[in-house]
N, C-alpha and C positions, 0 to 999 in steps of 0.2 A: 504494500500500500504506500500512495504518494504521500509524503508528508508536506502540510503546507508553509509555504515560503516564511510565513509569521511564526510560526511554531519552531521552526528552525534557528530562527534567528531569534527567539527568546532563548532554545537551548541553550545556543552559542553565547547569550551574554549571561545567564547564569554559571556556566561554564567559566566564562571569565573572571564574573564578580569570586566564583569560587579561589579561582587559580593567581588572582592580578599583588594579593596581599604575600601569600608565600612566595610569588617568585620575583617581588620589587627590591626587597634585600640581597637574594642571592646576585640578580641586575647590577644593584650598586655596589655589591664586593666584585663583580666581574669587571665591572667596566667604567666606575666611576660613578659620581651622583648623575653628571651633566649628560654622559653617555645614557647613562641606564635610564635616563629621566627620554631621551629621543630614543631607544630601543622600547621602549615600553607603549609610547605614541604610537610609532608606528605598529605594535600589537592592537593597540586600540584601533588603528586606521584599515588595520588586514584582518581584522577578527571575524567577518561573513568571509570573507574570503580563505580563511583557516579552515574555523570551525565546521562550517557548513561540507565542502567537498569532504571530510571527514566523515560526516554526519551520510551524506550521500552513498559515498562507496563503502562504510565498515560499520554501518548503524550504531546498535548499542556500544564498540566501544568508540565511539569520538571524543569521550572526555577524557580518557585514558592515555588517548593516542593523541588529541590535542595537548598535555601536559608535556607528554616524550617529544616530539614536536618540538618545543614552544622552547625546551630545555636543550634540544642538542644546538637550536641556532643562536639559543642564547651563549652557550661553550664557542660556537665558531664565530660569532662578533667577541669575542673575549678575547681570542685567538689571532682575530683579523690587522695584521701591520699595518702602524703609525702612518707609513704613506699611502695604505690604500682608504684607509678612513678620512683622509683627506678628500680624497675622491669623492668617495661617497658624499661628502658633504655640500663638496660643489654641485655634484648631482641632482641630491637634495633639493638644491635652491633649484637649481636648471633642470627637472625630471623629462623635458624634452631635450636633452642635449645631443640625442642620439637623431633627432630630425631636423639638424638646422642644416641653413645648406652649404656648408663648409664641411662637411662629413661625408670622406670619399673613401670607397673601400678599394682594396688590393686582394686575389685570392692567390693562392702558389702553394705547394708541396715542397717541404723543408730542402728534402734532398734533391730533390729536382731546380731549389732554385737554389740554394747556396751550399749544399751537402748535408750541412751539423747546423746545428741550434747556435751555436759559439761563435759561427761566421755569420749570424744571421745582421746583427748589427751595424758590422761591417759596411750595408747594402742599403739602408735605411735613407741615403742620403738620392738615389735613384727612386726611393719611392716617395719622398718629401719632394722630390721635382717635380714629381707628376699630381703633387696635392693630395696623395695618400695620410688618411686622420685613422683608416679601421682595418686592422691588415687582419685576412681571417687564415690562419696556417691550417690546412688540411691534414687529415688523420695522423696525428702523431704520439697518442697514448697506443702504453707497450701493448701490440699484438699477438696473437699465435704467430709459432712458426710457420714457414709453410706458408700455402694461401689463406688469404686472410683477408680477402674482398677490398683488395685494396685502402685494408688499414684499419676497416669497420668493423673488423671481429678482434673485440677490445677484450684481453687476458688480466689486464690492471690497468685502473683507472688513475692509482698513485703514482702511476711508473708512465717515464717516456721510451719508445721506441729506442733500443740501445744505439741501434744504427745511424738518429738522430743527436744522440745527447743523453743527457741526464737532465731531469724534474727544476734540479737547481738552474742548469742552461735554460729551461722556460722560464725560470724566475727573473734571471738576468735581461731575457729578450725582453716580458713585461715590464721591467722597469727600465732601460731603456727604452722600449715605445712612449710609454707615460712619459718620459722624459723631452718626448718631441711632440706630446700631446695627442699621441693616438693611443688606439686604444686593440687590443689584444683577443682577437675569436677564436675559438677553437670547437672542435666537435667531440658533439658526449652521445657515445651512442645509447640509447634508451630502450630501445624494445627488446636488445639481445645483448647478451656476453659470449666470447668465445666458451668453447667448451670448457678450454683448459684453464678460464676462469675460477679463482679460489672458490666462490661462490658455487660454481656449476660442478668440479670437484666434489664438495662437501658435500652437496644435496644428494650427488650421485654414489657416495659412500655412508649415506643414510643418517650424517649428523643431522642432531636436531634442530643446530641453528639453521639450516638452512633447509629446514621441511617446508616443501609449499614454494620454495624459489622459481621453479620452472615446472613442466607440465612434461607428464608421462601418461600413455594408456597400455594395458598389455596387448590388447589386440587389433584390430583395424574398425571395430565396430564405430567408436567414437570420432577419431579421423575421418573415416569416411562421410560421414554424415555434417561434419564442417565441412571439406574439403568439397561438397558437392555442393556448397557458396560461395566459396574465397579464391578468386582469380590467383591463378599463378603470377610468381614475379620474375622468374626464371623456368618458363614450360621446357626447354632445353634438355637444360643441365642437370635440375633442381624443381622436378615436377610435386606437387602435391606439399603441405605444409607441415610435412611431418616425416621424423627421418629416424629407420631403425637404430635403438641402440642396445646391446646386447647386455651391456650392464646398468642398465637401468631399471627400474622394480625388483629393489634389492637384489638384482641378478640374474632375475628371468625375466630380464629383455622389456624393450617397450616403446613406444613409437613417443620420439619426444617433440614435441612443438617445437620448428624450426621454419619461419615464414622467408628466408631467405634460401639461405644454404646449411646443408645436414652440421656445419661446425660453427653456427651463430643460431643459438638456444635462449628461445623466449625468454625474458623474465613473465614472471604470474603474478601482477600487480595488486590481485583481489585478494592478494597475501599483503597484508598496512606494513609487517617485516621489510618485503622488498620494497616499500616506496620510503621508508623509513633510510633504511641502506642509500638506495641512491641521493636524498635526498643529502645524507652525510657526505658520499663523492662530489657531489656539486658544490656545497660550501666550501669543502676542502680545496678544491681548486678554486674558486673566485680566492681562496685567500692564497694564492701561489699569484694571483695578479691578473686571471682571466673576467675580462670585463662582459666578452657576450659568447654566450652559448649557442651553437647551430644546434637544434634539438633535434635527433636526427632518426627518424621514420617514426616518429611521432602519429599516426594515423595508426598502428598497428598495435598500440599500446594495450589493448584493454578486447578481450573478445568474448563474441554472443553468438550462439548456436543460431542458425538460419539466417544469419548476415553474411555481408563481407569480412569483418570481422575488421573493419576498417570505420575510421571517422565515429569511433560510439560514444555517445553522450558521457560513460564513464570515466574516458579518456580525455576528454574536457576539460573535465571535473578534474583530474589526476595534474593536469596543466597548470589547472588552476591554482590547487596546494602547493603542488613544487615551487610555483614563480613569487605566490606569496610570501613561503617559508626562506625562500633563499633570498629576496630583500628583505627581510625583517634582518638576516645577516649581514648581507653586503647589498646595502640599499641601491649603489651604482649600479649593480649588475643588471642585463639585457639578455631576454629569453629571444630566439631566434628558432621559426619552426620551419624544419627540413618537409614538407606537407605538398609534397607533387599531387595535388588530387585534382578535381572538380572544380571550378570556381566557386557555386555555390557551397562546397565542403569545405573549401580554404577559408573562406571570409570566418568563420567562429573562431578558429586557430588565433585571430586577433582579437578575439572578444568581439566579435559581430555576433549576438546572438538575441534574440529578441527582450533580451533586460541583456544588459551588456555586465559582462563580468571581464577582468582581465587574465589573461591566459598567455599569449609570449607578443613581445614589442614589436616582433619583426615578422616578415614570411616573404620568399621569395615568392615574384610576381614571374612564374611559371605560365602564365599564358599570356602575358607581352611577350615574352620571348621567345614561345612557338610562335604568336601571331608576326612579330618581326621578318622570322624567317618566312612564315608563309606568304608574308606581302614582297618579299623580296623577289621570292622564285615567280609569283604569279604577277607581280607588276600592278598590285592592284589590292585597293584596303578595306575595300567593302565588308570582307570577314572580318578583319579587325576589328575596322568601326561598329560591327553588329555586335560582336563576340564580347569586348571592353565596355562598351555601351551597356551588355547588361550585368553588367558585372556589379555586387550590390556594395555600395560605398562601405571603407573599413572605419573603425570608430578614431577618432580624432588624436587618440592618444597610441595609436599603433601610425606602425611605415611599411608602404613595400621594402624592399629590397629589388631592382631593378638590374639584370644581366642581359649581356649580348650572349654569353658564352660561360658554359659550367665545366668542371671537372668530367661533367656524367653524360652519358650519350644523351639525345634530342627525341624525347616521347613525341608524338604529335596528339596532343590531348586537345582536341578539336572536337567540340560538341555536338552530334548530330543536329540539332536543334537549329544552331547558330550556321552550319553550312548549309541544310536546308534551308534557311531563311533568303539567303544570297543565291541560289540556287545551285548548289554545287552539292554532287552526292558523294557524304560524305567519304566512305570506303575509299572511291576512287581519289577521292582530293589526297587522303592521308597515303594512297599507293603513290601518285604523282609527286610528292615532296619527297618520299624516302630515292623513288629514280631518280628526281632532281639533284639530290646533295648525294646521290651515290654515285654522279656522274653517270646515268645510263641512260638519263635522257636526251635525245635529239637537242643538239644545241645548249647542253649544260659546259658553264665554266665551273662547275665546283669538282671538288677532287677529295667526297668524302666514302664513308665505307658505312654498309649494313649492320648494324648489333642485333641479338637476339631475332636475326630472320626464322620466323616459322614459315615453312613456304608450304605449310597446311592451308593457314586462315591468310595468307598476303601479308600478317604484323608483320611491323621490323622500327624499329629506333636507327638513328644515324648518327656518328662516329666521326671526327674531323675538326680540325683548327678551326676559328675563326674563319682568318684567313685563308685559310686551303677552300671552306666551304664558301668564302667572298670571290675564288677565282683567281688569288696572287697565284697562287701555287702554277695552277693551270698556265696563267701570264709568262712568270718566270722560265716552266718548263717552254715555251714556247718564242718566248725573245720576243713577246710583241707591246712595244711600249703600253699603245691606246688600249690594251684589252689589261694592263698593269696597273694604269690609271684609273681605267673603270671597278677594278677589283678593291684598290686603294679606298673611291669613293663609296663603294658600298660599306665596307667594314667601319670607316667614318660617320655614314650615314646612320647604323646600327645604334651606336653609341651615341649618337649627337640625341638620338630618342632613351635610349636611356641615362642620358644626364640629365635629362628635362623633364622628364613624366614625373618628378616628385620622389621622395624617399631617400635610399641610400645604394649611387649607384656602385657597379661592383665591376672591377677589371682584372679579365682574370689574365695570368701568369704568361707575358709574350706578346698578348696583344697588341700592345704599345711597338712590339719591337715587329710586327706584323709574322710572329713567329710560324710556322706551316708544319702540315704532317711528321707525324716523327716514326718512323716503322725499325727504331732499333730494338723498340718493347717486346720483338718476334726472337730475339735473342735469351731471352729471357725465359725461362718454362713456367716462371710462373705467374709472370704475365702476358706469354706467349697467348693463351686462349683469349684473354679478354682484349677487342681492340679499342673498347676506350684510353688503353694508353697512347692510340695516336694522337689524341690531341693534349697527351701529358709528356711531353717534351722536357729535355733538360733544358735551364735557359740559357741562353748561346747568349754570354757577357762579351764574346767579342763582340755581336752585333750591338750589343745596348752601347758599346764605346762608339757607334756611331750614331747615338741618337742627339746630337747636336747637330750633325750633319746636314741640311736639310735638302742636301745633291742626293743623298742615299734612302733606298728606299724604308728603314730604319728611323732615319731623322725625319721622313715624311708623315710618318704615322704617329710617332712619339709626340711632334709640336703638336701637330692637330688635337690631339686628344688632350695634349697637357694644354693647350689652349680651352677646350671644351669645359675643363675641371677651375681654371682662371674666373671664365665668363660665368658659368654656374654660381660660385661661390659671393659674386657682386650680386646676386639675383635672391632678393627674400621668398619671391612669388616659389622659387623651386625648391624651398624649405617642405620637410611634411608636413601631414595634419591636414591636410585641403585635397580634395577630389580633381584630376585632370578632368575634365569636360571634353568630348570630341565635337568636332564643328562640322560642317559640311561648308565646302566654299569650293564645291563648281568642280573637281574631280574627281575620281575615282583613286587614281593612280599615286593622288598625297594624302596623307594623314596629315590632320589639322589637332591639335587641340589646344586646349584652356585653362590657365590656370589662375587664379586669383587670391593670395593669402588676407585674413583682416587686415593684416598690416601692411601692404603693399600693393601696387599696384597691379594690372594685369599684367599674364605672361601670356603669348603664342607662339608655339611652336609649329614647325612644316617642316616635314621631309616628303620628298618624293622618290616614289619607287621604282619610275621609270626611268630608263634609261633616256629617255627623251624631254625636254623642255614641257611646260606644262602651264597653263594659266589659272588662276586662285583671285575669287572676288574680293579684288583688295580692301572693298571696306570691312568683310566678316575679320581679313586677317591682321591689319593695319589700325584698326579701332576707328576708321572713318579716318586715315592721316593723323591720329593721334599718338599711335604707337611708334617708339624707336625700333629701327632694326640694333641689333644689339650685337650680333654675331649672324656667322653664316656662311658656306662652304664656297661662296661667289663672290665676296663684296655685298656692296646696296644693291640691291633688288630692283629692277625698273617694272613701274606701272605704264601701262600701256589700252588706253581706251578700256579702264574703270579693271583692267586683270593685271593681278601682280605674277610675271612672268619667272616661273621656278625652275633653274637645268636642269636637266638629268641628273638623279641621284643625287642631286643636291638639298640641305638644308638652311633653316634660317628661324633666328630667335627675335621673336618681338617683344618689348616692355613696354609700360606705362612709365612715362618719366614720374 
């Protein structure tokens, strides 16, 4: 039975009145009067947001498990160094500091860009050129040996990858970042631990701290009966959500939940133990100096017989506690959700939910970034404009996170709904972008590769650089300037939209240096199989020593972009917290949209996706001649008989003075 919202939130403040008198002393012998006196506020301020999601997933004991709670973050603010309480306190004052728009993100893989954690520093002064404030380092807590999903099958949360460093070398990188005023992401994987996890160990030799950590059945009865809901993530390799293990039920075998691969073993959340547990790994590391969390397959957290077993309300809910309980510790800290789903399934991830509650600060905008690509290949934005168009606004106090290009291959999560709308069927639109970027179509300049082809059903994901899939590659391999330049201006044009759409945009590792396929990952066995290491390349520092250059194709793409991160950062309107708005002004073939913060004037943006000049009703974009052009891939823009005339593949940024 549903308990109601009023009843809930009397528990939870009796709950408090009980708990707020014993635990104000223990507060001020931990952390001072002054401290203990804003640790305890903010308990007052997060206390539905505690107690309730307690109340929701473990019923009867919520007050039990609200005290253990309340006490281990009150040990890790105890815990928490001098300089990062600093932090937090400026935070405090500025709790949007993560949406202004001087906040530019950098993504890269340790050893891929600098080798070690020690040399990371080193390198700092290449990414403060480029206007880098948020640098996110990819998978670097200690993994299995062996495969290990490229870094996501986490063996210790305390420990860095040996091959990178040591725990202490991320401490050093954190404070140095802080030191240049950026600030420090990393990924915590959440719905699974490797096997050879102490945790997954323990459960599976039958100690009792870890009963209930993960999920076993002895027979196929139970699996089967999920598994005849829940899409594979891996039909391939790794078919079905559940993978034999011989020593598990005490020894007679048992099929253990494993939604990825048979060596990344669910946690079972509906155990308060395990959200307890990670809840202690999360503080522990914000206080090592990690400022934002990528939360990572966050959607699979929480499962229900005759679902997906994806996006469930309990899982929200789980969101919600964690995000609360780990600012009441390190109030600085920023939840980020790894949540490739739905549009409509992404937006609660921000606390969009019909009484908004807060659940993580950030989530990649995963369908800008298919739709980019999809306007690019088809030369034409109608799906976009439909698709973003209905996309339901995120609440004020979340941000996209805005990408041209990820570490992971390229889903095409294209809504039947939204291609039908535009008239395009769907199947085939999403077969025509995987031939496009896989180079098999008639007239493709890209030079990408197939992931996860099932050549059953036609699925397939696509694999490939920026660049290789903008057609440098192709250009280069060919000697032909103009088809070099065109390749140039698309990769430009990608980003010139994700600088502008609002949030925190994100560049990932080479782009700048217009980095291209890398096929030495085939050398490799054990990242021979997977080709998303073609677009995780080493980064070639000869080429960044010519990104001054602006003769070299290198120095052409680094200005441009560190110019795009320049003009962004003078521009309040491209702060978050405000909705882009699309416009219609007379083509198909440009994206227009709108942006307006309280405090600032309007922004417009226009890219066009044709390779061909294009006209745009200069009053919708111009504000009737009141709008500066501000930036732009051409110079000023010329009007011409009431149409502002846009080149090929060109953009351009309008303000309100």
């Amino acid at each position: 039975m549903t308990v109601p919202a009023a009843a809930r939130n009397e528990a939870a403040r009796r709950a408090w009145a009980a708990l707020r008198p014993r635990l104000e002393p223990d507060a001020v012998a931990a952390l001072g009067a002054a401290d203990a006196d804003a640790f305890l506020s903010r308990a007052d301020l997060a206390l539905f947001d505690v107690h309730e999601p307690l109340a929701v997933l473990y019923g009867p004991a919520a007050d039990e498990l609200f005290e253990r709670a309340l006490r281990m973050v009150l040990t890790a603010a105890g815990e928490r160094p001098a300089a990062l309480r600093r932090i937090d306190r400026r935070r405090e004052i500025d709790p949007g500091w993560f949406q202004r728009a001087r906040v530019q993100g950098y993504v890269c893989y340790v050893d891929r860009f600098c080798g070690t954690l020690d040399r990371l520093p080193g390198h700092l002064d290449h990414l403060a050129e480029l206007g880098t404030t948020y640098l996110h380092l990819m998978p670097l807590l200690r993994p299995r040996p062996g495969e290990n999903d490229g870094g996501y099958a986490v063996a210790d949360y305390r420990a860095v990858d040996p091959r990178l460093g040591t725990m202490a070398d991320l401490e050093q990188v954190a404070t140095a970042l802080h030191d240049r005023g950026m600030s420090l992401c990393i990924d915590l994987v959440l719905n699974h631990t490797a096997r050879e996890h102490a945790w997954a160990q323990g459960w599976l030799a039958g100690d009792p701290a870890y009963a209930g950590f993960y999920t076993a059945f002895p027979d196929r009865t139970m699996p089967d009966a999920y598994d005849a809901t829940i899409p594979e993530v891996f039909p391939d390799r790794a078919p079905g959500s559940f993978s034999w293990v011989p020593e598990a039920c005490g020894g007679a075998g048992g099929w253990v939940w494993t939604t990825f691969w048979p060596y990344q073993w669910d946690l079972d959340y509906a155990n308060p133990e395990v959200t307890l547990r990670m809840l202690g790994e999360i503080t522990w590391l914000a206080n090592r100096g990690v400022d934002v969390f990528r939360m990572d397959a966050v959607p699979f957290m929480w499962k229900r017989l005759g679902t997906s077993c994806q996006n469930q309300p309990e899982g929200h809910s789980l969101l919600q506690l964690l995000h609360a309980l780990a600012r009441l510790a390190a109030p600085g800290v920023v939840f980020k959700a790894e949540a490739i789903v739905s549009p409509d399934d992404l937006v609660p991830y921000l606390g969009g939910h019909d009484r908004y509650r807060p659940e993580c600060d950030l989530a990649y905008h995963n369908q800008l970034m298919v739709l980019l690509w999809s306007s690019l290949a088809t030369q034409d934005t109608r799906l976009a404009r439909q698709a973003l168009g209905r996309m339901k606004p995120i609440p004020p106090t979340a941000s996209w996170v805005t990408y041209v290009r990820g570490h992971d291959d390229i889903g095409w999560a294209v809504a039947d709904e939204d291609a039908a709308a535009v008239g395009l069927d769907p199947f085939a639109h999403r077969r025509f972008l995987n031939d496009f970027y896989a180079g098999r179509f008639p007239g493709s300049y890209a030079r990408g590769a197939l992931f996860q082809e099932n050549e059953a059903t036609g699925d397939a994901r696509v694999s490939g650089s920026a660049a290789s899939l903008c057609g440098i590659e192709a250009a280069l391999e060919a000697g032909d300037d103009a088809a070099l330049d065109a390749g140039i201006r698309r990769l430009v044009l990608l980003y010139s939209v994700a600088f502008a759409w609002g949030g925190i945009p994100l560049l990932y590792m080479g782009d700048e240096l217009a980095m291209r396929n890398d096929s030495g990952y085939l050398a490799d066995p054990e990242r021979a199989p997977d080709n998303r290491w073609l677009h995780r390349p080493p980064m070639d520092w000869a080429a960044g020593e010519r990104r001054g250059d602006p003769a070299t194709l290198e120095g052409r793409v680094f200005g441009q972009l560190q110019r795009l991160g320049a003009v962004r950062r003078s521009l309040l309107a491209l702060r978050a917290g405000v909705e882009s708005v699309l416009l219609d002004a007379g083509s198909d073939e440009v994206l227009v949209w709108r942006r307006e913060h309280p405090r600032s004037g309007a922004f417009v943006g226009v890219a066009n996706f044709s390779p061909h000049p294009r006209g745009l009703d200069a009053d919708t974009v111009t504000g009737y001649g009141t709008f500066e052009q501000v930036h732009g891939s051409d110079g000023p823009l010329r009007v011409r008989d009431g149409r502002l005339v846009v080149p090929g593949l060109g953009f351009a940024w309008y303000a309100e003075p």
